[in-house]
BAFIMAR-72052 format. One record per residue (C-alpha): residue number from 0; z, y, x negated. Coordinates in steps of 0.2 Angstrom, whole numbers, plus 5000, padded with zeros to 4 digits. Example, Ala and Ser with C-alpha at 12.3 -4.5 7.8 and 13.67 -1.06 7.14 Angstrom:
<rs>
{r 0,{5039,4978,4938}} {r 1,{5036,4995,4932}} 
</rs>
This chain:
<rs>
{r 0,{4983,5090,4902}} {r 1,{4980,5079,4888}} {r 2,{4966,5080,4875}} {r 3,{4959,5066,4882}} {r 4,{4962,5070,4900}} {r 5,{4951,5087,4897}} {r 6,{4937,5075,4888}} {r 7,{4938,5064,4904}} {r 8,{4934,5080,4912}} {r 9,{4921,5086,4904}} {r 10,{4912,5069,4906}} {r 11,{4915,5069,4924}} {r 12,{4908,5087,4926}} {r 13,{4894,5084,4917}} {r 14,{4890,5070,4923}} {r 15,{4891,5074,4943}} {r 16,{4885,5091,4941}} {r 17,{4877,5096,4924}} {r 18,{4877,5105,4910}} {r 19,{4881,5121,4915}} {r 20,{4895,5116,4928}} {r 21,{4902,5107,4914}} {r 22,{4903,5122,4903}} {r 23,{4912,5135,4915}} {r 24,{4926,5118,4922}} {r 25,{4929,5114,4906}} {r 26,{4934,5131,4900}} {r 27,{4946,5133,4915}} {r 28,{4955,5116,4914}} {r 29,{4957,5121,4896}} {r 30,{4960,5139,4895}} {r 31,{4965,5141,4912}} {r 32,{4963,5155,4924}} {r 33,{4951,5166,4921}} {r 34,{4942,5181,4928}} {r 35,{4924,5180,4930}} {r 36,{4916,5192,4916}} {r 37,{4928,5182,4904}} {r 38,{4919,5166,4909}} {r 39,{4901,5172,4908}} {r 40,{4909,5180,4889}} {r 41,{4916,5164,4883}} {r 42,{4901,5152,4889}} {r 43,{4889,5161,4883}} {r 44,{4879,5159,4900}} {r 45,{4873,5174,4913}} {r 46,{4885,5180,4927}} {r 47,{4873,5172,4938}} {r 48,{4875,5155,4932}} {r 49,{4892,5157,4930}} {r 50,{4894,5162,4950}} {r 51,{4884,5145,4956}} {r 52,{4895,5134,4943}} {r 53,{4910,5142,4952}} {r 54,{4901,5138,4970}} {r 55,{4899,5121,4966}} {r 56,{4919,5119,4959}} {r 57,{4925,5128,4974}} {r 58,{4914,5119,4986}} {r 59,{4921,5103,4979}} {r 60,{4938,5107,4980}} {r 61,{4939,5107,4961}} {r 62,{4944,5123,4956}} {r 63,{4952,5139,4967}} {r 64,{4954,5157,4966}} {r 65,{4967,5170,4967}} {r 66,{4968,5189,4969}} {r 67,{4979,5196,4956}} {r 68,{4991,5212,4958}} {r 69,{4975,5222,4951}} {r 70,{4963,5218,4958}} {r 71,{4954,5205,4948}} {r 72,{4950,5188,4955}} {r 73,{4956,5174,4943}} {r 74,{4950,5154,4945}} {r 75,{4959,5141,4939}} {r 76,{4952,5123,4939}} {r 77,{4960,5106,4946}} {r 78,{4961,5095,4933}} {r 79,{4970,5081,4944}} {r 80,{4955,5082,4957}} {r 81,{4941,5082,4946}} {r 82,{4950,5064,4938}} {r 83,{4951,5059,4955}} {r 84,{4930,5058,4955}} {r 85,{4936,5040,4945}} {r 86,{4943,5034,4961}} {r 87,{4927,5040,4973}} {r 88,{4923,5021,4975}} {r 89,{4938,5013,4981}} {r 90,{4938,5027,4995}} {r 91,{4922,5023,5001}} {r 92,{4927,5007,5000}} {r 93,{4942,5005,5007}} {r 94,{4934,5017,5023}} {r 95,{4923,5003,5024}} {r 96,{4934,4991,5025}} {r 97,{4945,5002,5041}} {r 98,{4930,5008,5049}} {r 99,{4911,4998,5044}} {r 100,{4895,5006,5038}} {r 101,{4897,5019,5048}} {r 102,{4916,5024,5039}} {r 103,{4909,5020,5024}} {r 104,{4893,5032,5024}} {r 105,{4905,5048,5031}} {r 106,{4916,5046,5018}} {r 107,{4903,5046,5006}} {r 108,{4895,5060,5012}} {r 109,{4911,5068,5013}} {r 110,{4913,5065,4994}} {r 111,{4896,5069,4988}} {r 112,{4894,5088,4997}} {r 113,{4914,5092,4996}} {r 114,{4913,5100,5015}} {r 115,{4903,5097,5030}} {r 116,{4903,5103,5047}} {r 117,{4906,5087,5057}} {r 118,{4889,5088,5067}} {r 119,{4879,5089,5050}} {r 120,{4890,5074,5043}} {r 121,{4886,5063,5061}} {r 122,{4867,5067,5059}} {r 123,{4866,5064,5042}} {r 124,{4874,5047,5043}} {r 125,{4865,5043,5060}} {r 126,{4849,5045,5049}} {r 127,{4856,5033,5034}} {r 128,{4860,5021,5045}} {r 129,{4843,5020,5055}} {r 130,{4834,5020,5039}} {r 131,{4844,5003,5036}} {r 132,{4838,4994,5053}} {r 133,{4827,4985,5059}} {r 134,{4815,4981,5073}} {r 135,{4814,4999,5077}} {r 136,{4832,5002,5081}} {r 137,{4841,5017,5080}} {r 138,{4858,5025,5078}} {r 139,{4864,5036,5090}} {r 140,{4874,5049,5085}} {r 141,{4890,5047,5098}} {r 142,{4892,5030,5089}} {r 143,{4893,5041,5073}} {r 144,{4905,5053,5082}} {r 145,{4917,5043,5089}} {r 146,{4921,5033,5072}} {r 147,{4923,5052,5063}} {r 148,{4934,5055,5077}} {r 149,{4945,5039,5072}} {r 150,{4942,5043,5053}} {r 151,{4951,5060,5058}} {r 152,{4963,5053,5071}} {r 153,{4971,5043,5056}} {r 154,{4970,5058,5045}} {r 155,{4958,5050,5033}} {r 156,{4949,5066,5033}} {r 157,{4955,5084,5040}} {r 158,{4948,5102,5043}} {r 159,{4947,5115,5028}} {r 160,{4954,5132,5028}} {r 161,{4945,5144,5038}} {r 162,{4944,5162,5037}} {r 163,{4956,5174,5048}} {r 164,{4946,5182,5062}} {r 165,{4942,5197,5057}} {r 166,{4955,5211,5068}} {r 167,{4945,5222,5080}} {r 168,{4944,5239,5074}} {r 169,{4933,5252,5064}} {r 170,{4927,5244,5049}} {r 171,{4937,5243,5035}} {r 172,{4929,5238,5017}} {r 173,{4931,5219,5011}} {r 174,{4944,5212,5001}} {r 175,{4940,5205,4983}} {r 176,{4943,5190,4986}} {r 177,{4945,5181,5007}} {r 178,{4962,5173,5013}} {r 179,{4960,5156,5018}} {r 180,{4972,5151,5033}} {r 181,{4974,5135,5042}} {r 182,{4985,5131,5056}} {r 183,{4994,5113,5053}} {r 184,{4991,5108,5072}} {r 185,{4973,5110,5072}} {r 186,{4972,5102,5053}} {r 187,{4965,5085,5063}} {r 188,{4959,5093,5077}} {r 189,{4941,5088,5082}} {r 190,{4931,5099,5090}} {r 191,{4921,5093,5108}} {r 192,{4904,5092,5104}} {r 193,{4890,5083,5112}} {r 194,{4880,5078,5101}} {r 195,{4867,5067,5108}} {r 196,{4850,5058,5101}} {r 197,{4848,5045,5088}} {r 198,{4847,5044,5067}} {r 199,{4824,5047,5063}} {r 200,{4817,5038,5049}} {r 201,{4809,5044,5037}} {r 202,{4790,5048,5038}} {r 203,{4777,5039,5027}} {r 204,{4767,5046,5014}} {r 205,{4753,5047,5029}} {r 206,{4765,5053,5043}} {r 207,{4771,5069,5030}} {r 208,{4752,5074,5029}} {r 209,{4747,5074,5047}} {r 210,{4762,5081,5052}} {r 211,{4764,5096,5041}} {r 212,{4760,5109,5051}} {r 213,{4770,5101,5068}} {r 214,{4784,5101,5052}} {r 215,{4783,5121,5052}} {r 216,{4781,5124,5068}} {r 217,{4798,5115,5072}} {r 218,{4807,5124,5057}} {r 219,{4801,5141,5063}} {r 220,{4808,5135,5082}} {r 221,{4826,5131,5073}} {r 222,{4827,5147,5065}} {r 223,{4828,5155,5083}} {r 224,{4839,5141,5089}} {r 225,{4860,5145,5092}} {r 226,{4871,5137,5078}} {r 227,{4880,5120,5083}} {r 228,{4896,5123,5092}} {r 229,{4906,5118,5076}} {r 230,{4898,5129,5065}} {r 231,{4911,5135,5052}} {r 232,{4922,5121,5055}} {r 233,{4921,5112,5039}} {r 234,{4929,5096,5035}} {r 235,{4937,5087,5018}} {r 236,{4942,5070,5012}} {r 237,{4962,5067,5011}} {r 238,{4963,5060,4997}} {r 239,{4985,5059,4998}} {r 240,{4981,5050,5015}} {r 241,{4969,5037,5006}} {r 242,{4983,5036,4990}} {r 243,{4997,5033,5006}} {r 244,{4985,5019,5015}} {r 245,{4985,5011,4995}} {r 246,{5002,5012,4994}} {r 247,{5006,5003,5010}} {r 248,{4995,4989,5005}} {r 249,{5003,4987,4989}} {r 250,{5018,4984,4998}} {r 251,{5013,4970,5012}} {r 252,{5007,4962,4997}} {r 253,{5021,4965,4988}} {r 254,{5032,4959,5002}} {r 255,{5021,4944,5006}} {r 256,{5024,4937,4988}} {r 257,{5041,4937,4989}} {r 258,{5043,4930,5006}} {r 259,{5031,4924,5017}} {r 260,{5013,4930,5028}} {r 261,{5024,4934,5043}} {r 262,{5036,4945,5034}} {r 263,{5021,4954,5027}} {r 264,{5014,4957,5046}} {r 265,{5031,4964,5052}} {r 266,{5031,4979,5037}} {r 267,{5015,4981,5038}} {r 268,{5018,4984,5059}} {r 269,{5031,4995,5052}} {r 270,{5020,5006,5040}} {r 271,{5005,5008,5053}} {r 272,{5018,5014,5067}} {r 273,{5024,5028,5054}} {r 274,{5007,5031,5046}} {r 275,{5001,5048,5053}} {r 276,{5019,5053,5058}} {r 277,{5028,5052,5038}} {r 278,{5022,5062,5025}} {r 279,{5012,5053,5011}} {r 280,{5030,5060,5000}} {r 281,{5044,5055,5012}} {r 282,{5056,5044,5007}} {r 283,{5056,5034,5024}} {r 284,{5047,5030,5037}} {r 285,{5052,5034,5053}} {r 286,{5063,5025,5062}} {r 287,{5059,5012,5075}} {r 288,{5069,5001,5084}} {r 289,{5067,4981,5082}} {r 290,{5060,4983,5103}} {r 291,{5045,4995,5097}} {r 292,{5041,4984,5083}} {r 293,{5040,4970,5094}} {r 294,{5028,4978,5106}} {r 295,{5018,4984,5092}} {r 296,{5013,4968,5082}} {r 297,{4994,4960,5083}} {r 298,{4990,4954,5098}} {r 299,{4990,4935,5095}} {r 300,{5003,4934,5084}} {r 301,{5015,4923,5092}} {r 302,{5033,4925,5087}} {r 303,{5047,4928,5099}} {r 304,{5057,4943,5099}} {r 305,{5072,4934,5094}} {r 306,{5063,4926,5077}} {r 307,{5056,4945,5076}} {r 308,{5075,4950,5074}} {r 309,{5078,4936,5063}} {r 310,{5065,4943,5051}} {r 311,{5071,4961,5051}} {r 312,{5090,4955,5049}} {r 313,{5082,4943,5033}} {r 314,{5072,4962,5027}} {r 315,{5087,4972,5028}} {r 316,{5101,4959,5020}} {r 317,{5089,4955,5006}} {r 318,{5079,4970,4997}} {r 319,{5065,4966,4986}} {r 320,{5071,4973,4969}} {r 321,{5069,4969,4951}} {r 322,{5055,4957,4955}} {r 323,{5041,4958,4944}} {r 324,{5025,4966,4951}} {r 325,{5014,4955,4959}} {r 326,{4999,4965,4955}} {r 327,{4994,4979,4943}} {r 328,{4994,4989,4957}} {r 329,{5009,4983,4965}} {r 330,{5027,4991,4965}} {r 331,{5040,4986,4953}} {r 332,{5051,4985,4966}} {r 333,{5050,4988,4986}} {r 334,{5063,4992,4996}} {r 335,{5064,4981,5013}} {r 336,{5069,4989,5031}} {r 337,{5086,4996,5031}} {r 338,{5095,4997,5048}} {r 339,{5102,5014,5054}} {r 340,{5118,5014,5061}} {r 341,{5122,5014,5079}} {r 342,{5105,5008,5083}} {r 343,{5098,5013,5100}} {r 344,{5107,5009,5117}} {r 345,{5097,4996,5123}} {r 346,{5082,4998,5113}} {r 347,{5092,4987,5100}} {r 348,{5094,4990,5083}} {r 349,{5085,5003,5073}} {r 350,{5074,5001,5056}} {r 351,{5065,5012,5044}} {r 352,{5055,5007,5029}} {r 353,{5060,5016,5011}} {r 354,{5048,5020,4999}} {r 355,{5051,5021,4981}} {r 356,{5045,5040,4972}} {r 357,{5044,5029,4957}} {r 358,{5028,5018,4961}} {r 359,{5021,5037,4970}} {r 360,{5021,5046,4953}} {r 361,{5013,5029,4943}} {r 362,{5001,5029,4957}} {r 363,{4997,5048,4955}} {r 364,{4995,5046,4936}} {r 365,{4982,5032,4937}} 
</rs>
């Protein structure tokens, strides 16, 4: 990283976390991987401070750790996450903007703690959003769940890597450092809980001092209460998912400059069909044939199937290149549709939507 990049840095971890967080992320995104004792030696702090600094890195996702052939367990911050702290607002905004308040406030909540279970997220956020109502009204928390379970169904946020179940067997001694796993299939997975009641408001200055004893007595009951169903099932912002839902809205825009609203509505048809089935880096979407694409627009957007084919046919012959961009954020050039030879039968001709790696990498470097 750049001098000024590993400035940036500094500020953001200071900033966000304090002093002492500061201290031990700076010295790995400058110095790189280092092993713990060597980080309490070069900060000049206690191995105990250095331990909860590395808790709040790792908790975040801004710094990892590795086993080494020896032994020794080396951490190595993420410069390129910890920049990305610049780009928190935009997605909490544009989750608002997808998914309301309620979106908006998971994300957020999701950003600000680094992981959460998904009960402790819908409860928190249930509770946000009672403090915010009036008339006595209340949230209830399957209102909550059911927009996390589309925030996770469009792979705007996914599971963390889980520890390995431990193999059955006389004990053996534990490893220096764990192995996280996760298996891909279950990456977006929500679990089936049944979370029922409503967000609580908070108590006045008068409720908190008539209540005080009720409020130990009910924190001594959930000390001896079970752990929620998905306890250990920890949950994470996607952040390439996000950078994939910019990109696609740079090209609608894009494509409605150079051509018109409707041609914009037909790509952008075209980039939600593909949006959890193509990687954030593929070069194409998936393929989808001119009958799918039909089936698939707004409802209420009247055009006939046979001015639909126009569109695609006017896509494919004449690419967007080597047109300015229309905003900063824009492409300097979109590829339009491209049809695949042969088509499909009676499903019609075949299209897919090409991306460009070059506005991917100007996008990751913002």
């Amino acid at each position: 990283m750049t001098q000024a990049e590993i400035k940036l840095c500094s500020l953001l971890l200071r900033e966000h976390f304090g002093e002492i967080v500061e201290r031990v992320g700076t010295l790995l995104v400058r110095a790189g991987a280092q092993p713990l004792r060597m980080l309490a030696g070069d900060t000049g702090l206690s191995l105990e401070q250095v331990k909860k600094a590395l808790c709040v890195l790792l908790q975040h996702n801004l710094a990892t750790f590795q086993l080494q052939k020896r032994g020794a367990v080396e951490y190595e911050a993420r410069g390129e996450r910890v920049l990305r702290i610049l780009r928190y607002p935009r997605y909490i905004y544009a989750a608002k903007t997808l998914y309301g308040d309620t979106g908006e406030l998971l994300v957020e909540e999701l950003l600000l703690n680094g992981k959460m279970t998904m009960s402790a997220a819908v409860r928190k956020v249930a509770d946000r959003l009672t403090e915010t109502m009036e008339d006595g009204r209340t949230m209830d928390y399957a209102d909550v769940s059911s927009t996390f379970v589309r925030l996770a169904d469009t792979h705007l946020v996914q599971r963390c890597p889980l520890l390995p179940d431990a193999p059955q067997g006389p004990a053996a001694p534990p490893a220096p450092a764990p192995t996280l796993v996760l298996n891909e299939k279950d990456m977006y997975a929500v679990p089936r809980l049944n979370l029922t009641g409503r967000g609580k408001r908070r108590r006045s200055c008068d409720e908190e001092e008539d209540g005080e004893r009720g409020a130990k007595k009910q924190k001594q009951d959930a000390e001896g209460t079970e752990p929620p169903p998905d306890d250990g099932i920890y949950w994470q912002v996607n952040f390439e998912r996000f950078h994939q839902h910019f990109r696609d809205q740079a090209i609608v825009s894009a494509v409605a400059n150079r051509m018109d609203q409707t041609s914009s509505e037909i790509v952008r048809t075209m980039l939600r069909m593909s949006e959890v089935t193509t990687s954030s880096g593929a070069p194409y979407t998936q393929p989808l044939s001119s009958n799918e694409i039909f089936r698939s627009l707004p409802a209420g957007y009247n055009i006939t199937k046979q001015v639909l084919d126009q569109y695609l046919t006017l896509l494919a012959d004449d690419p967007v290149r080597d047109n300015p961009p229309a905003s900063p954020q824009c492409p300097r050039s979109v590829s339009s549709p491209r049809r695949v030879p042969g088509g499909r039968g009676a499903e019609g001709k075949t299209f897919f939507l090409p991306f460009l790696n070059g506005y991917e990498k100007r996008s990751s470097s913002r």
